[in-house]
C-alpha positions as CSV (number, residue, x, y, z in Angstrom):
1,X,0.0,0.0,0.0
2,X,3.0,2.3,0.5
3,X,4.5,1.4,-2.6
4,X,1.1,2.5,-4.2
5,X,1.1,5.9,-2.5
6,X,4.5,6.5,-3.3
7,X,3.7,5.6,-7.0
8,X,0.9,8.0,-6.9
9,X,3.0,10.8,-5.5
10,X,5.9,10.6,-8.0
11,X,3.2,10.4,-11.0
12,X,1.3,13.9,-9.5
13,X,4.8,15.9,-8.9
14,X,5.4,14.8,-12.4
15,X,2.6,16.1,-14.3
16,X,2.5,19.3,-12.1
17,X,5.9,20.6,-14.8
18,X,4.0,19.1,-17.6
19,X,1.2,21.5,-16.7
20,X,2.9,24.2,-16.4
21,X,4.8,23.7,-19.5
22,X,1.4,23.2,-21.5
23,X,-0.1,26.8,-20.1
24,X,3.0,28.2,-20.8
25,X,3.5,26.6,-24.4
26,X,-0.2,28.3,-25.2
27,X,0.2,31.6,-23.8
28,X,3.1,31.7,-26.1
29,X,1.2,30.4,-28.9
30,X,-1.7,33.4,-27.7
31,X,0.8,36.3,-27.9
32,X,2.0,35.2,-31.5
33,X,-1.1,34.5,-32.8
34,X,-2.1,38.5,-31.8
35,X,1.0,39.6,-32.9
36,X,0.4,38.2,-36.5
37,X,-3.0,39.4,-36.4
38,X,-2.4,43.1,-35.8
39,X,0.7,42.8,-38.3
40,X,-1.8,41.8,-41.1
41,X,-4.3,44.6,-40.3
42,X,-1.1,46.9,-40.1
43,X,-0.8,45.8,-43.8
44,X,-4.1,45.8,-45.1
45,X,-4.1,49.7,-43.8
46,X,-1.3,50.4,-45.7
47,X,-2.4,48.6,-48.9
48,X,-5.5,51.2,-48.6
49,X,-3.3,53.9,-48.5
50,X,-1.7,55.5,-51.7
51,X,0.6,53.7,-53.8
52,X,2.9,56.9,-54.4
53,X,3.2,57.5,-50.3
54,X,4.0,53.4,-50.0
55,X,6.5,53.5,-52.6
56,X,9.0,55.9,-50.7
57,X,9.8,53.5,-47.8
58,X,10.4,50.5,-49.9
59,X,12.7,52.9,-52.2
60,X,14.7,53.7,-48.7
61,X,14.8,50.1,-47.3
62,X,15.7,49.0,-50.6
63,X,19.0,51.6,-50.6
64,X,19.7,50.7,-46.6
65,X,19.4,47.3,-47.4
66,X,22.6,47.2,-50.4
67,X,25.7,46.5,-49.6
68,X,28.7,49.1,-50.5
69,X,29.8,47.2,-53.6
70,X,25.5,47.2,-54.5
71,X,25.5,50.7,-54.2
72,X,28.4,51.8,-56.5
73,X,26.9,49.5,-59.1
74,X,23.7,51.5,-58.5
75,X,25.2,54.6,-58.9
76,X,26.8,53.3,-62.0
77,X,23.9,52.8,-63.7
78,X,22.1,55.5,-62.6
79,X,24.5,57.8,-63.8
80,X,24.9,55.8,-67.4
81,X,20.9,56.3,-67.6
82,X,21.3,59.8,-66.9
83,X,19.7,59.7,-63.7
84,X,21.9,62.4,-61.9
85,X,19.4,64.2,-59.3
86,X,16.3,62.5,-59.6
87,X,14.3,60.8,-59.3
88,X,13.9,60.7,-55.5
89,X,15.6,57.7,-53.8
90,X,16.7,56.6,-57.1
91,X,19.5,58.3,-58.4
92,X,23.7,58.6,-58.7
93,X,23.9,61.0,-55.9
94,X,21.3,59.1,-53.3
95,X,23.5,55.9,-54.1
96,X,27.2,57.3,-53.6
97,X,26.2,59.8,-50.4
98,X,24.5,56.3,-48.9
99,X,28.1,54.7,-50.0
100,X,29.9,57.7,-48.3
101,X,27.6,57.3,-45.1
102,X,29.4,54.3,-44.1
103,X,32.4,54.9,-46.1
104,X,32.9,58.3,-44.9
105,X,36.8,58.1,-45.9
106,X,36.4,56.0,-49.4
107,X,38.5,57.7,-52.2
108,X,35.8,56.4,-55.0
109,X,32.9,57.4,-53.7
110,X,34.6,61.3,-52.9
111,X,36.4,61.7,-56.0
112,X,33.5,60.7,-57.8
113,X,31.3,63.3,-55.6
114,X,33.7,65.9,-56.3
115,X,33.7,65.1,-60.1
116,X,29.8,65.1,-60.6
117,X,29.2,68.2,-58.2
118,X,29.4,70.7,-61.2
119,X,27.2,68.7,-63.6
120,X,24.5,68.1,-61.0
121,X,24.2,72.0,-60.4
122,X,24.1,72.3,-63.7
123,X,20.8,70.2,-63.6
124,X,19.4,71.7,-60.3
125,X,19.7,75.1,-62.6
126,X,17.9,73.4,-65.8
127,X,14.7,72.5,-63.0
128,X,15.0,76.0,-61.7
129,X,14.3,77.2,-65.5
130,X,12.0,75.0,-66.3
131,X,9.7,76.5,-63.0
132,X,9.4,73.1,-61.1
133,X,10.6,74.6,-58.1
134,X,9.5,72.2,-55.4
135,X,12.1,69.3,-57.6
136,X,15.3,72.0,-57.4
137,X,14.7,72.9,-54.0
138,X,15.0,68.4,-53.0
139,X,17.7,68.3,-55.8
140,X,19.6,71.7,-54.0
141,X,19.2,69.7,-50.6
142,X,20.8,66.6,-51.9
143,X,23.8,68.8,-53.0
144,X,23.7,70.3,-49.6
145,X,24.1,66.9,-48.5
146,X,27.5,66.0,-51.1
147,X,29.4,69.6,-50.3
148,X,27.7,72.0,-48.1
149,X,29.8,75.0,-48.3
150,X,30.2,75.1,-51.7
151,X,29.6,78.9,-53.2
152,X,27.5,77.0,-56.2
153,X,24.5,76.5,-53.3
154,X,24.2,79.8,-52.7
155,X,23.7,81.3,-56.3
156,X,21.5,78.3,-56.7
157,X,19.0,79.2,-53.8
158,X,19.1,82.9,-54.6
159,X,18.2,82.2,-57.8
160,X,15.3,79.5,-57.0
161,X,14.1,82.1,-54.8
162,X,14.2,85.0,-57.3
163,X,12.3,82.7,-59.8
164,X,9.7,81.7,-57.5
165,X,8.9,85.4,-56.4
166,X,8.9,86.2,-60.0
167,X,6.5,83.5,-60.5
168,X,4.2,84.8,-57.9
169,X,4.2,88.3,-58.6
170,X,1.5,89.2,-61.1
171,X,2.4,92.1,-64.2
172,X,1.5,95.5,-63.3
173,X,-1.5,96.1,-66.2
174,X,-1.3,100.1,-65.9
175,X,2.6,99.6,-65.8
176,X,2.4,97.6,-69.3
177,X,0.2,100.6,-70.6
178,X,2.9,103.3,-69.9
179,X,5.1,101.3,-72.0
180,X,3.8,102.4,-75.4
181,X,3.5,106.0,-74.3
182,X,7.2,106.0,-73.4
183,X,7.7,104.3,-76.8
184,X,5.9,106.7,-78.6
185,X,7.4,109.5,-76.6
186,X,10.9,107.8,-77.8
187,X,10.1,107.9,-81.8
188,X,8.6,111.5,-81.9
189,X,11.9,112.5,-79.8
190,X,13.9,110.7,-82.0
191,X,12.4,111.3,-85.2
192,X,12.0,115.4,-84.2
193,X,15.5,116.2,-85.4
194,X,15.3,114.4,-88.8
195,X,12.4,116.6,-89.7
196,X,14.7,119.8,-89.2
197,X,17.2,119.3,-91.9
198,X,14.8,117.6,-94.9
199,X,12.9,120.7,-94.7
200,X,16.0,122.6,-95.4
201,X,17.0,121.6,-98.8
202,X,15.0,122.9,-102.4
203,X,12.6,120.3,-103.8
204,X,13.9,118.7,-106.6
205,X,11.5,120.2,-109.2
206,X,12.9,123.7,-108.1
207,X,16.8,122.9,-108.9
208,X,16.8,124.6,-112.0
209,X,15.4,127.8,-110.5
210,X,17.2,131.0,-110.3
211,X,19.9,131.6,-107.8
212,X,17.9,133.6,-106.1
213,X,15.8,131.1,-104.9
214,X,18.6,129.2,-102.9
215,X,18.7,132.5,-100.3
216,X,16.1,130.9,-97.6
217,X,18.5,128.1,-97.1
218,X,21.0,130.5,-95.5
219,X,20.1,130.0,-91.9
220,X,20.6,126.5,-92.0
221,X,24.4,126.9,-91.8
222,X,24.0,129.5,-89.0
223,X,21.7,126.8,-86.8
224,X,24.6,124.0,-88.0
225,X,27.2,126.9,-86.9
226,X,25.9,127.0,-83.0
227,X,26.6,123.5,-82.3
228,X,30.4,123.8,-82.1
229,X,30.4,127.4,-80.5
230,X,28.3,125.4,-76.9
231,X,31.6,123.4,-75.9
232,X,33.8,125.3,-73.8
233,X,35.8,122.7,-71.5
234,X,38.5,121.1,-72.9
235,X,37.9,117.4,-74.0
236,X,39.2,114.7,-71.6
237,X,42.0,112.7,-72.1
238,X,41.0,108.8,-70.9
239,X,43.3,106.2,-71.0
240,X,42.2,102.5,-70.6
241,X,44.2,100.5,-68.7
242,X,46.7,98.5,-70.4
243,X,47.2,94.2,-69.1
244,X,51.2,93.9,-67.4
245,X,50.7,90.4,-66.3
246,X,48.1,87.4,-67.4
247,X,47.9,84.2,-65.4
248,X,46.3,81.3,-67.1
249,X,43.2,79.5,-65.9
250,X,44.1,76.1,-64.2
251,X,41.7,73.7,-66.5
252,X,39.1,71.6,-64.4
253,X,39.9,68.2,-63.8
254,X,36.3,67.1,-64.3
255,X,35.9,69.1,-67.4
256,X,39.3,67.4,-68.9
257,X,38.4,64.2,-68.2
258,X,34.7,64.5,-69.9
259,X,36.2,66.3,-72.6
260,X,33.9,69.3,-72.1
261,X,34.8,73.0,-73.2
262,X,33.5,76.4,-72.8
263,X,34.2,79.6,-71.6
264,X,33.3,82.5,-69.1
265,X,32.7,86.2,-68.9
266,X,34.5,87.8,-66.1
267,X,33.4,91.5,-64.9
268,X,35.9,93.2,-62.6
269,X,37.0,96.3,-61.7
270,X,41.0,97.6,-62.2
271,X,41.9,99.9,-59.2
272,X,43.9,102.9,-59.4
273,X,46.7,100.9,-58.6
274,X,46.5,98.0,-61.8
275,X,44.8,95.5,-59.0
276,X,42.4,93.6,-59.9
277,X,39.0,93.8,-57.5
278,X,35.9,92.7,-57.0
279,X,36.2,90.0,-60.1
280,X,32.7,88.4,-60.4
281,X,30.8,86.0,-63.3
282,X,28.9,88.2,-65.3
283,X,28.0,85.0,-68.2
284,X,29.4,81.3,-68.6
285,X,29.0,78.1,-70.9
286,X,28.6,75.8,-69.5
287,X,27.4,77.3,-66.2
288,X,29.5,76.4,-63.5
289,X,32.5,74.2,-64.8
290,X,34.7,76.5,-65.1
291,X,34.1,79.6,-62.9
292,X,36.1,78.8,-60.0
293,X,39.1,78.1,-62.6
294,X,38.2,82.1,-64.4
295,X,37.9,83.8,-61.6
296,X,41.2,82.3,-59.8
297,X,43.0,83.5,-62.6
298,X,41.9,87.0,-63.6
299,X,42.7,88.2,-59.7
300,X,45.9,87.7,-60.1
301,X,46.2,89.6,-63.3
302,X,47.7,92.9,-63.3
303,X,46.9,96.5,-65.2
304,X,48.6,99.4,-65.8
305,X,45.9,101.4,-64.7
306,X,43.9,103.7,-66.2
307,X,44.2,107.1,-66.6
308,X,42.3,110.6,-66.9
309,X,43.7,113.8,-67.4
310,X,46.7,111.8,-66.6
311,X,45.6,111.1,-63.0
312,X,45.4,107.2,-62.1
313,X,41.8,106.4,-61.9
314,X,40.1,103.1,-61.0
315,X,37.7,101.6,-64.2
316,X,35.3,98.4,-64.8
317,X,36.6,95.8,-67.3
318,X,35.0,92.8,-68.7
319,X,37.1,89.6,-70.5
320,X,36.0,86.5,-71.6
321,X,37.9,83.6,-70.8
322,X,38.4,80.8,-72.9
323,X,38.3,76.8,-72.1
324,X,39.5,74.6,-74.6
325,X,41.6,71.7,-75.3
């Protein structure tokens, strides 16, 4: 009977753990099963949802998810198709700032930063001209993003600004009336004078008349006579100022290497010493490539400077610098 007991005994501690186990095997199974539940409701919301607002985070998982030798392939082929800026998430310079992000010290993925910097302003530019305004100000961001203290940014955004306040400022309609009073002001003006002298000479048919005839001409000559007699300064003597010393424009390396020419209009001022100040880019083709390399070049030129009534005097001067190979 003791053995029985004992039997009894070892068989309930044994199924006590078994128990246990069980309840905790199906609380478990419980928490899973609610788990996959909510995740499927999760994604039957989002499959409700706009395709163009679930298309983004794939895009970005997609990119996190390459590996670095994925991404310069990417970028590759992005930049083969022509895909420079854009489209969002899908383009050269997403792929290679991703590459640079956990590469911060790769010399690919810089160089070829550095290289494609120009050209993608370039582009940011062409979407500023062609008004879409909200695409140049991601595509100025992303090139934020690659070099954000280059001076290229700045004209960029004062210029996407200028646009878009151009864009939203309606035309004056009594200032477009004025205009062709002005104009019309502008011919009678200019036409007044011409009407002065062809009343002067004899008609033709009248040519063969007496000599007398010719006498109402005379005070033609007198009114012709006055013009000089009005001047009484001296004229002044200006001398432009004459180039001492031209340094040559360093060519781009990007340019060289994508065989790409052009040239750039440098305004700049020529002080009363022959220094060259204030040198700015007044025009360029292509924009861009090879202003840096212009204007380096033309400051350290040097002028014998002008001169006015002999006296050193400081003048503006404009020269177009040439890119070719």
């Amino acid at each position: 009977m003791s053995d029985l007991c004992r039997i009894r005994r070892m068989r309930g501690r044994a199924a006590f753990p078994l128990l246990s186990l069980l309840v905790i095997v199906l609380a478990a199974a419980g928490v899973l099963t609610h788990r996959w539940m909510q995740r499927k409701a999760a994604e039957r919301a989002a499959s409700k949802g706009p395709a163009v607002a679930s298309s983004a985070p794939r895009q970005e998982v997609a990119v996190t998810a390459m590996g670095h030798a994925q991404l310069l392939a990417a970028a590759r082929r992005a930049l083969a198709e022509h895909r420079l800026l854009a489209p969002e998430g899908d383009n050269a310079f997403a792929y290679y700032l991703e590459a640079r992000k956990r590469q911060p010290h790769n010399r690919v993925v810089s160089s070829a930063l550095r290289e494609l910097f120009p050209f993608a302003v370039e582009s940011a530019e062409q979407s500023i001209n062609a008004g879409r305004f909200d695409e140049a100000e991601r595509e100025i961001a992303l090139l934020d993003r690659a070099d954000p203290t280059n001076y290229s940014l700045n004209i960029l955004r004062a210029k996407l600004d200028a646009q878009r306040k151009l864009a939203q400022t309606p035309p004056p309609a009594a200032h477009g009336r004025s205009k062709p009073e002005g104009s019309r002001v502008a011919t009678t003006t200019a036409t007044a004078p011409s009407d002065a002298p062809s009343q002067t000479p004899p008609p033709p048919a009248q040519a063969s008349a007496p000599a007398v005839e010719p006498k109402p001409a005379a005070p033609a000559p007198q009114m012709a006579q006055a013009a000089p007699v009005a001047p009484t300064e001296a004229p002044v003597q200006r001398t432009p100022p004459l180039l001492l010393r031209r340094v040559q424009p360093a060519y781009p390396v990007a340019a060289r290497r994508a065989h790409r020419q052009g040239w750039v209009d440098v305004g700049y001022t020529v002080d009363a010493e022959g220094h060259v100040v204030d040198a700015h880019v007044v025009a360029a083709r292509p924009r861009h490539i090879f202003d840096v390399a212009a204007l380096n070049a033309v400051r350290y030129w040097e002028y014998k400077p002008a001169l006015r009534d002999g006296k050193a005097v400081a003048q503006a001067v404009q020269s177009r610098i040439l890119f070719r190979l």
